[in-house]
N, CA, C and O atoms as a Maestro MAE file, in Angstrom:
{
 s_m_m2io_version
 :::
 2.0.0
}

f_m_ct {
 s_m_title
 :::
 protein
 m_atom[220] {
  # First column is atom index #
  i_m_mmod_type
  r_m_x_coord
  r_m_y_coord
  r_m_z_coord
  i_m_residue_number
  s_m_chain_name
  s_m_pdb_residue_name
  s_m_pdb_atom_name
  i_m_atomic_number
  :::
  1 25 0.851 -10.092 -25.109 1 A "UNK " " N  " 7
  2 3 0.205 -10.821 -24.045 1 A "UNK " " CA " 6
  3 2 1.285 -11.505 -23.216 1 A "UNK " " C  " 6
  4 15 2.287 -12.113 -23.592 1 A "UNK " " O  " 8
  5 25 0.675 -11.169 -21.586 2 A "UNK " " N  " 7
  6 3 1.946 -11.841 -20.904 2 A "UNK " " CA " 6
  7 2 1.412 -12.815 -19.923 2 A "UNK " " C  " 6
  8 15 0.461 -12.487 -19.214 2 A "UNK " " O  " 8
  9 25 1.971 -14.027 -19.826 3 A "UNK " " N  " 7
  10 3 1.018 -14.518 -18.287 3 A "UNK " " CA " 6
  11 2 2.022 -14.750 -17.482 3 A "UNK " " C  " 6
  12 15 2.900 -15.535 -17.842 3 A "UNK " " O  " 8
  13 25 2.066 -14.295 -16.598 4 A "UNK " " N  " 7
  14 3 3.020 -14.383 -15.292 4 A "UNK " " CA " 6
  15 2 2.154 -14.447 -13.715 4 A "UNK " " C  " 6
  16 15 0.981 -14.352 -13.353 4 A "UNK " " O  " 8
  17 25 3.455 -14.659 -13.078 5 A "UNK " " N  " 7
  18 3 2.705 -15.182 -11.243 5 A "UNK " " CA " 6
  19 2 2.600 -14.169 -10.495 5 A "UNK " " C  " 6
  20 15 3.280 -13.251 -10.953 5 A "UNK " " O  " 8
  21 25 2.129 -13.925 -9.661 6 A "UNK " " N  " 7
  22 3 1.951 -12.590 -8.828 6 A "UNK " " CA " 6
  23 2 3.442 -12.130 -8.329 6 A "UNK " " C  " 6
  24 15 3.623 -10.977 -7.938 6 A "UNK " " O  " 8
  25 25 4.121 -12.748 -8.351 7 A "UNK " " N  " 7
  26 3 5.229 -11.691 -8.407 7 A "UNK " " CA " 6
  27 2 6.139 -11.257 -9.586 7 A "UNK " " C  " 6
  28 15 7.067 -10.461 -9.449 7 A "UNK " " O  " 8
  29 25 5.855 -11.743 -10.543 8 A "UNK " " N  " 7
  30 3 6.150 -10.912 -11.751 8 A "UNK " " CA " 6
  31 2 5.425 -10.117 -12.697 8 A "UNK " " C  " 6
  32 15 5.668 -9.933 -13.889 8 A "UNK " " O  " 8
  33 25 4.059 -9.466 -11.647 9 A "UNK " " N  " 7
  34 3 2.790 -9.009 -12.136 9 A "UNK " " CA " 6
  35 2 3.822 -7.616 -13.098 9 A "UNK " " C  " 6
  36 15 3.910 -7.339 -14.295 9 A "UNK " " O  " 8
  37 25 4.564 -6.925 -11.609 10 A "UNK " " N  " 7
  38 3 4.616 -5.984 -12.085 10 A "UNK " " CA " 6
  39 2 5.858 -5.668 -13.656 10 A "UNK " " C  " 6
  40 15 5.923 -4.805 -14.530 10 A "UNK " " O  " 8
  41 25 6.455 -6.605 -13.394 11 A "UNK " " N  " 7
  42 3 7.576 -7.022 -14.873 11 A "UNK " " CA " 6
  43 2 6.944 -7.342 -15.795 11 A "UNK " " C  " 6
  44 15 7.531 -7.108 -16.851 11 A "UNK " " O  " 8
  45 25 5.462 -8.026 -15.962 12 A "UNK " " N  " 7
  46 3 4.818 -7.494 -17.152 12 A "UNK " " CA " 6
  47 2 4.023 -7.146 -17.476 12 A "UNK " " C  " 6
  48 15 3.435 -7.762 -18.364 12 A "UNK " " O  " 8
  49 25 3.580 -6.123 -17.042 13 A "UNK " " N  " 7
  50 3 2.801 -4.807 -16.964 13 A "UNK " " CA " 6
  51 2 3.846 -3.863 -17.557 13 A "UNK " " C  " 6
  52 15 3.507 -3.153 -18.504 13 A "UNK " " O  " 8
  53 25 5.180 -3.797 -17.040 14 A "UNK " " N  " 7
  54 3 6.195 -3.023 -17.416 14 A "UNK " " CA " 6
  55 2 6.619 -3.157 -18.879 14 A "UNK " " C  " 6
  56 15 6.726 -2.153 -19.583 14 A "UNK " " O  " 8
  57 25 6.931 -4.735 -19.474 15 A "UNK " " N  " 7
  58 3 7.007 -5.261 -20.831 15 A "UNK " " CA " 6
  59 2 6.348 -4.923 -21.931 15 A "UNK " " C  " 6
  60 15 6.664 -4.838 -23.118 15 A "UNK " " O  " 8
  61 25 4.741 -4.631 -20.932 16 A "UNK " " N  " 7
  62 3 3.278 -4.447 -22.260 16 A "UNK " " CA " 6
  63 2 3.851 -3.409 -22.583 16 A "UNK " " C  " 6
  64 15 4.660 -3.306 -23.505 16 A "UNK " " O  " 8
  65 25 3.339 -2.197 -21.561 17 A "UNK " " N  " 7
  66 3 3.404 -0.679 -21.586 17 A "UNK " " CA " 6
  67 2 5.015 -0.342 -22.535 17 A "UNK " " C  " 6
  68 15 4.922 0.519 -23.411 17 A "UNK " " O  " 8
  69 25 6.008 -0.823 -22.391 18 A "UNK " " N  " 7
  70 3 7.163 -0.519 -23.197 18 A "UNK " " CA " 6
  71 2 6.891 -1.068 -24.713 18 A "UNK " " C  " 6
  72 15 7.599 -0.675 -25.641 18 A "UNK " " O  " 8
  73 25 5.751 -2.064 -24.927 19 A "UNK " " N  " 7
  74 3 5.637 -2.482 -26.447 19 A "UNK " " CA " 6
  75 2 4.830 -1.232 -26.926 19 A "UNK " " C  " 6
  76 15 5.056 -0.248 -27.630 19 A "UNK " " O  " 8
  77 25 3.573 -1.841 -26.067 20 A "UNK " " N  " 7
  78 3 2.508 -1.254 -27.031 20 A "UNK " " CA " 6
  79 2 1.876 0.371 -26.068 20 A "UNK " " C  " 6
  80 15 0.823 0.956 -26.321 20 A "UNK " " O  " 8
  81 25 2.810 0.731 -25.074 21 A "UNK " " N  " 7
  82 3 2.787 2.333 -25.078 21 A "UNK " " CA " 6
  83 2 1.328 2.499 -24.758 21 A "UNK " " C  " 6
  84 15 0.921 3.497 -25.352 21 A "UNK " " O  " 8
  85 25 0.421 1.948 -24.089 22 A "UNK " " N  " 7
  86 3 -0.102 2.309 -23.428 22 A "UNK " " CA " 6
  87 2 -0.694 0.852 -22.581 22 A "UNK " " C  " 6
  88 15 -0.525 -0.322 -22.912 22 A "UNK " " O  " 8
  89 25 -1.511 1.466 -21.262 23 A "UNK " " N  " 7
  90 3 -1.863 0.651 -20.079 23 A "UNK " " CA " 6
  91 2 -2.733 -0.615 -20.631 23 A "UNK " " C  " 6
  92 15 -3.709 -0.560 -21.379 23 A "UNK " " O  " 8
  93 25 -2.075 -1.856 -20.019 24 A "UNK " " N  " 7
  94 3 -2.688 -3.222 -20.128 24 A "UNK " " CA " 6
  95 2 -4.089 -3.586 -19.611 24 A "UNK " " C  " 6
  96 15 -4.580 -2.550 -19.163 24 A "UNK " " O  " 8
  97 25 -4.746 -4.379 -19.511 25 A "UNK " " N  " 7
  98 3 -5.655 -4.878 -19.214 25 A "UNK " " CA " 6
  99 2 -4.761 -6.480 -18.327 25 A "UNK " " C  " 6
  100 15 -3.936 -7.237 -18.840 25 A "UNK " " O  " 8
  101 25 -5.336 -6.521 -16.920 26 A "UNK " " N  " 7
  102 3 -4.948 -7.115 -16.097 26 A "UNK " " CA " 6
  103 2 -6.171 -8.663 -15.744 26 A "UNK " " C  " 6
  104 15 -7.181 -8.479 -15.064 26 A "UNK " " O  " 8
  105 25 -5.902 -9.780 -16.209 27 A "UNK " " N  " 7
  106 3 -7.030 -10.617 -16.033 27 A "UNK " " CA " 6
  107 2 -6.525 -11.693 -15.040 27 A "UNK " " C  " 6
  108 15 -5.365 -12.086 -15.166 27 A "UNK " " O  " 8
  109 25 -7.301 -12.190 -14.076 28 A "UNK " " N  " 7
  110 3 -6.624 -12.682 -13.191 28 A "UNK " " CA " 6
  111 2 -7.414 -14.125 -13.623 28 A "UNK " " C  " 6
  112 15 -8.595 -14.155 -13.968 28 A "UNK " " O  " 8
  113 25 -6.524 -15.318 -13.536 29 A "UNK " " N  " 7
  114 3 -6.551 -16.441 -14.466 29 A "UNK " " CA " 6
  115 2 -7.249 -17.240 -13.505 29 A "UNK " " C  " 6
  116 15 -7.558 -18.348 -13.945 29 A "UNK " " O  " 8
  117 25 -7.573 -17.019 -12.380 30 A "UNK " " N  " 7
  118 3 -8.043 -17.571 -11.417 30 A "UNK " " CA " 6
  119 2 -9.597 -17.551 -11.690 30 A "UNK " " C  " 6
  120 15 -10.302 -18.448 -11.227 30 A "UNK " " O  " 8
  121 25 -10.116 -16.549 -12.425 31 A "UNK " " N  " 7
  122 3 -11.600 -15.810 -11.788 31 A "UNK " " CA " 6
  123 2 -12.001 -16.687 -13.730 31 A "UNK " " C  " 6
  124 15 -12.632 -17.660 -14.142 31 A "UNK " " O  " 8
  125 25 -11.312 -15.768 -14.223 32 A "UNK " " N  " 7
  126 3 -11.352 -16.273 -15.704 32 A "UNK " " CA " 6
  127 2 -10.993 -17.571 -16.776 32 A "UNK " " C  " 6
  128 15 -9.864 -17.850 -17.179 32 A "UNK " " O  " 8
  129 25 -11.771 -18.008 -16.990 33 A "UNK " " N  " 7
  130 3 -12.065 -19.167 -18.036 33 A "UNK " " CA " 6
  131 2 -11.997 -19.017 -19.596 33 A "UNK " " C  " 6
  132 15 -12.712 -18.164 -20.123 33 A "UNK " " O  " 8
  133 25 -11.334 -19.650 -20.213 34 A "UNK " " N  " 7
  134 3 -11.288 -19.452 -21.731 34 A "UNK " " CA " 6
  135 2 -11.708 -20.563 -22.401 34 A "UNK " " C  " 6
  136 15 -11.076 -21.535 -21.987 34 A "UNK " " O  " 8
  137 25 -12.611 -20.900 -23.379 35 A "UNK " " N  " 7
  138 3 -13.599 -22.168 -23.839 35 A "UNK " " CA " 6
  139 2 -11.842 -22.938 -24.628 35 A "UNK " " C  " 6
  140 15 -11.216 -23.977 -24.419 35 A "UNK " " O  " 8
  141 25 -11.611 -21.583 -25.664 36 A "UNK " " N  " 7
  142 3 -10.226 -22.154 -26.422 36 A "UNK " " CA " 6
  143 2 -8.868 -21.722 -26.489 36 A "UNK " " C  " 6
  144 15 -8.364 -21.212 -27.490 36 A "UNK " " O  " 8
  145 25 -8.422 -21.883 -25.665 37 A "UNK " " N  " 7
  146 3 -7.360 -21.043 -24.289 37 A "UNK " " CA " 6
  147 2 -6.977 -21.947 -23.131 37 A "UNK " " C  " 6
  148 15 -7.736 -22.259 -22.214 37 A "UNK " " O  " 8
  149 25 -5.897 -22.278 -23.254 38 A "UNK " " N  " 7
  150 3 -5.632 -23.112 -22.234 38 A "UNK " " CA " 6
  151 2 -4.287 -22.359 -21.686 38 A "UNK " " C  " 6
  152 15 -3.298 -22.527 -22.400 38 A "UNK " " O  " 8
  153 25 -4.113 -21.556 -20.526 39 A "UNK " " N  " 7
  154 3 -2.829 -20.519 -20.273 39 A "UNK " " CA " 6
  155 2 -1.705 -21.921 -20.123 39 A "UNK " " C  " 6
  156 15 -1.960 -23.125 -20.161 39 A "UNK " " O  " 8
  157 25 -0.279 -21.139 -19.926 40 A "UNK " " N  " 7
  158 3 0.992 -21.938 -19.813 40 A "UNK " " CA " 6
  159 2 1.161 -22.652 -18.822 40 A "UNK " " C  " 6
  160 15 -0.054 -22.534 -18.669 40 A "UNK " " O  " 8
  161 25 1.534 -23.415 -17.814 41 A "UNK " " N  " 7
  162 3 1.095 -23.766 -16.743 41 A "UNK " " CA " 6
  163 2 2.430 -23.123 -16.154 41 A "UNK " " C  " 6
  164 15 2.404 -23.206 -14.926 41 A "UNK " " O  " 8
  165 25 3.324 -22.649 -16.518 42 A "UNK " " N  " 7
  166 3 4.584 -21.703 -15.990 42 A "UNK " " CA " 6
  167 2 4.677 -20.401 -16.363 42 A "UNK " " C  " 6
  168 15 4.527 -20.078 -17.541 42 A "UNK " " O  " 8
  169 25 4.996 -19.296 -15.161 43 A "UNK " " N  " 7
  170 3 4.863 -17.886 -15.210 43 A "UNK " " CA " 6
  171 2 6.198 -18.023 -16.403 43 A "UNK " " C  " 6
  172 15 6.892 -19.036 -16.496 43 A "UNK " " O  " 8
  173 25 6.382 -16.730 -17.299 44 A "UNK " " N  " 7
  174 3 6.943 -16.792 -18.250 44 A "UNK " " CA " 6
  175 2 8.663 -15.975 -17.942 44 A "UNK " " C  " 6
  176 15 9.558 -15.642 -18.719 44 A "UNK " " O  " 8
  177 25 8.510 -15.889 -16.368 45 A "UNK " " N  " 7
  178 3 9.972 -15.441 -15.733 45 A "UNK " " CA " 6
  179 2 9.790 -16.264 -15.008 45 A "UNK " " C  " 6
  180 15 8.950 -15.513 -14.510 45 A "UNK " " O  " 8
  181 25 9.710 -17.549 -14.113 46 A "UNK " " N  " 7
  182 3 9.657 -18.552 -13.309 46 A "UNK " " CA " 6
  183 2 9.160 -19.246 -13.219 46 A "UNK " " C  " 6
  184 15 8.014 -18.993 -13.590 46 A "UNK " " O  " 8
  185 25 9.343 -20.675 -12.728 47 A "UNK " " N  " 7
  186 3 9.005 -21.916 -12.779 47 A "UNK " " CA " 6
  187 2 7.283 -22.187 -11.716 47 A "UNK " " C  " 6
  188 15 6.605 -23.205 -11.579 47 A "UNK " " O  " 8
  189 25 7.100 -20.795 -11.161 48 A "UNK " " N  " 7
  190 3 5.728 -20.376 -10.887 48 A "UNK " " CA " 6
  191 2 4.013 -20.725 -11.635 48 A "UNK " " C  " 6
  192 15 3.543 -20.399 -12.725 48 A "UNK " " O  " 8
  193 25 3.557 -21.343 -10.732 49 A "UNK " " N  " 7
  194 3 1.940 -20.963 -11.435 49 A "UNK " " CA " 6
  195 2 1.914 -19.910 -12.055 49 A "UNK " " C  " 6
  196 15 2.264 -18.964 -11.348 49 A "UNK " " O  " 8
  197 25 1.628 -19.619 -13.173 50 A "UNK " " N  " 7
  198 3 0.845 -18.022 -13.674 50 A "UNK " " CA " 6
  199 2 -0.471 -18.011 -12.519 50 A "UNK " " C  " 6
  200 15 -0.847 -18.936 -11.799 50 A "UNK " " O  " 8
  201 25 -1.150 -16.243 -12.665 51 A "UNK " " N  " 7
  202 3 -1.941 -15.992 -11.962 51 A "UNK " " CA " 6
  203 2 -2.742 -15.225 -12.612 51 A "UNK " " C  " 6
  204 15 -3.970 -15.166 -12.542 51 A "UNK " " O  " 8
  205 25 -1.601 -14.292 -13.617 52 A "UNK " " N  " 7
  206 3 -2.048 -13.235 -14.203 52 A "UNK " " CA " 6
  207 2 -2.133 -13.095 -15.925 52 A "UNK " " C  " 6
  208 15 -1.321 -13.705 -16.620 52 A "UNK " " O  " 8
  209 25 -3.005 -12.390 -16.420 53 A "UNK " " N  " 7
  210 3 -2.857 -12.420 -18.082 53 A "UNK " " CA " 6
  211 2 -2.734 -11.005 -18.452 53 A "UNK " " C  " 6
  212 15 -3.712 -10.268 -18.577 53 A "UNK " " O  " 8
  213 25 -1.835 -10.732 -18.580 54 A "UNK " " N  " 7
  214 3 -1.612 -8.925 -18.916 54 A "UNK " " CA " 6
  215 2 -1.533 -9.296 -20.854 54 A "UNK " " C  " 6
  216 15 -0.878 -9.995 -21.627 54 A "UNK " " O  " 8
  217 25 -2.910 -8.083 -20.897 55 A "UNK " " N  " 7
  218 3 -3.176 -8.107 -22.528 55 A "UNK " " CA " 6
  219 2 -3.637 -6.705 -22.211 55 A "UNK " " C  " 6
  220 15 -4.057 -5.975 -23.108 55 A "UNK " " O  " 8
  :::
 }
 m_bond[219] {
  # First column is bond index #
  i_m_from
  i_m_to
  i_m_order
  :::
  1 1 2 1
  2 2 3 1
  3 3 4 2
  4 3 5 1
  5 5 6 1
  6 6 7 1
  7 7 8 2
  8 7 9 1
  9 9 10 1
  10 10 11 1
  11 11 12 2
  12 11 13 1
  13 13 14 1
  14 14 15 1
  15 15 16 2
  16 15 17 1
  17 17 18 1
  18 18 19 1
  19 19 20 2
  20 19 21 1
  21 21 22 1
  22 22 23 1
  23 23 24 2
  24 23 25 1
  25 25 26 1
  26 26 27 1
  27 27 28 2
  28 27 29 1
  29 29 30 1
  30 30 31 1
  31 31 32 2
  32 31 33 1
  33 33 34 1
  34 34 35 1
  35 35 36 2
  36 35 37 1
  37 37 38 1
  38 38 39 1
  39 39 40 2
  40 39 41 1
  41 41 42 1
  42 42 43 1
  43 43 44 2
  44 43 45 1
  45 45 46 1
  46 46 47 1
  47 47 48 2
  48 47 49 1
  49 49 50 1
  50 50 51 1
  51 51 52 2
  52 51 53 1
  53 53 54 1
  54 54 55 1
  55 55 56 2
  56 55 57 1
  57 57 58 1
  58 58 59 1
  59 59 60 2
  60 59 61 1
  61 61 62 1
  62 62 63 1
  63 63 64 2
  64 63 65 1
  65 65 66 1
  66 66 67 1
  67 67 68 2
  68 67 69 1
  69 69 70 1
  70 70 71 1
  71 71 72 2
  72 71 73 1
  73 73 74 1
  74 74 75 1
  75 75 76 2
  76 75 77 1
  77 77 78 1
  78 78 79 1
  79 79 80 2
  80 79 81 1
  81 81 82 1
  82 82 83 1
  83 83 84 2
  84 83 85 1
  85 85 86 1
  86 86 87 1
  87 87 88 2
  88 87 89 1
  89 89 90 1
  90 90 91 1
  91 91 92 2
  92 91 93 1
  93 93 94 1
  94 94 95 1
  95 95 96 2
  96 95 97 1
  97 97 98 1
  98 98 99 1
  99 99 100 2
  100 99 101 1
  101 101 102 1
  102 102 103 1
  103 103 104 2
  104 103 105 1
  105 105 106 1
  106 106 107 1
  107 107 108 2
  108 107 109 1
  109 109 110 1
  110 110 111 1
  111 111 112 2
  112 111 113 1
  113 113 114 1
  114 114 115 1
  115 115 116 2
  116 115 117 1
  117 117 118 1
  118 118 119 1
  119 119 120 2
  120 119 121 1
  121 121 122 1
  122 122 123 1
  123 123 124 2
  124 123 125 1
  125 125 126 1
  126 126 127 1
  127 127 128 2
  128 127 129 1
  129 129 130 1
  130 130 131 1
  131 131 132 2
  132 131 133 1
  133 133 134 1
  134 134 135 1
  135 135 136 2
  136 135 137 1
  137 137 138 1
  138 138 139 1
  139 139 140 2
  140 139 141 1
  141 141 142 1
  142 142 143 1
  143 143 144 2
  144 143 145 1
  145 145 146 1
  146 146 147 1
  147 147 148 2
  148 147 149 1
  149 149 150 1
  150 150 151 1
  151 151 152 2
  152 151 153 1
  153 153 154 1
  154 154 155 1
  155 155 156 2
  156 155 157 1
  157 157 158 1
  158 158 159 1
  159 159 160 2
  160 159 161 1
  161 161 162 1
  162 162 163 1
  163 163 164 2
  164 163 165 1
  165 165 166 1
  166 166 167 1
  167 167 168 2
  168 167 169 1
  169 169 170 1
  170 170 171 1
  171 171 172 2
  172 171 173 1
  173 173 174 1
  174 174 175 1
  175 175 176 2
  176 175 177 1
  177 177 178 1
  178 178 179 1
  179 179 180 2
  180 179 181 1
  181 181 182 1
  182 182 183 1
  183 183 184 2
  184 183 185 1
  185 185 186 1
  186 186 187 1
  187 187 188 2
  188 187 189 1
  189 189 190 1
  190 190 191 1
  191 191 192 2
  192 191 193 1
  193 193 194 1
  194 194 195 1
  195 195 196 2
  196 195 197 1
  197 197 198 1
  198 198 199 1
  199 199 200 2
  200 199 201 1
  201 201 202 1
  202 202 203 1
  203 203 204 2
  204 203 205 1
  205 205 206 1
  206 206 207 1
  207 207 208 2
  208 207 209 1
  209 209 210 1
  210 210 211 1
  211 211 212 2
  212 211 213 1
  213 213 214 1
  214 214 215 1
  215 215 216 2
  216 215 217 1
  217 217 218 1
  218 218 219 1
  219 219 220 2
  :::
 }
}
């Protein structure tokens, strides 16, 4: 699982697919709510909002 900002969508999308060898599931953190889940408040390559949850 990766959460990063829209411009490091595509660096981890690239990260998943090299672990786990096949295509991610793309959740956009904006639309989506988690009851027990609270995302990072920094993209995980920059000091960026996350946007995105690549699982």
């Amino acid at each position: 699982m990766y959460v990063v900002c829209k411009e490091h969508l595509e660096i981890g999308i690239d990260q998943f697919v090299d672990e786990y060898e096949e295509a991610p599931d793309i959740i956009d953190l904006e639309e989506a709510h988690f009851a027990k889940w609270d995302p990072p408040r920094t993209c995980e390559h920059c000091d960026a909002e996350p946007r995105f949850l690549v699982v």
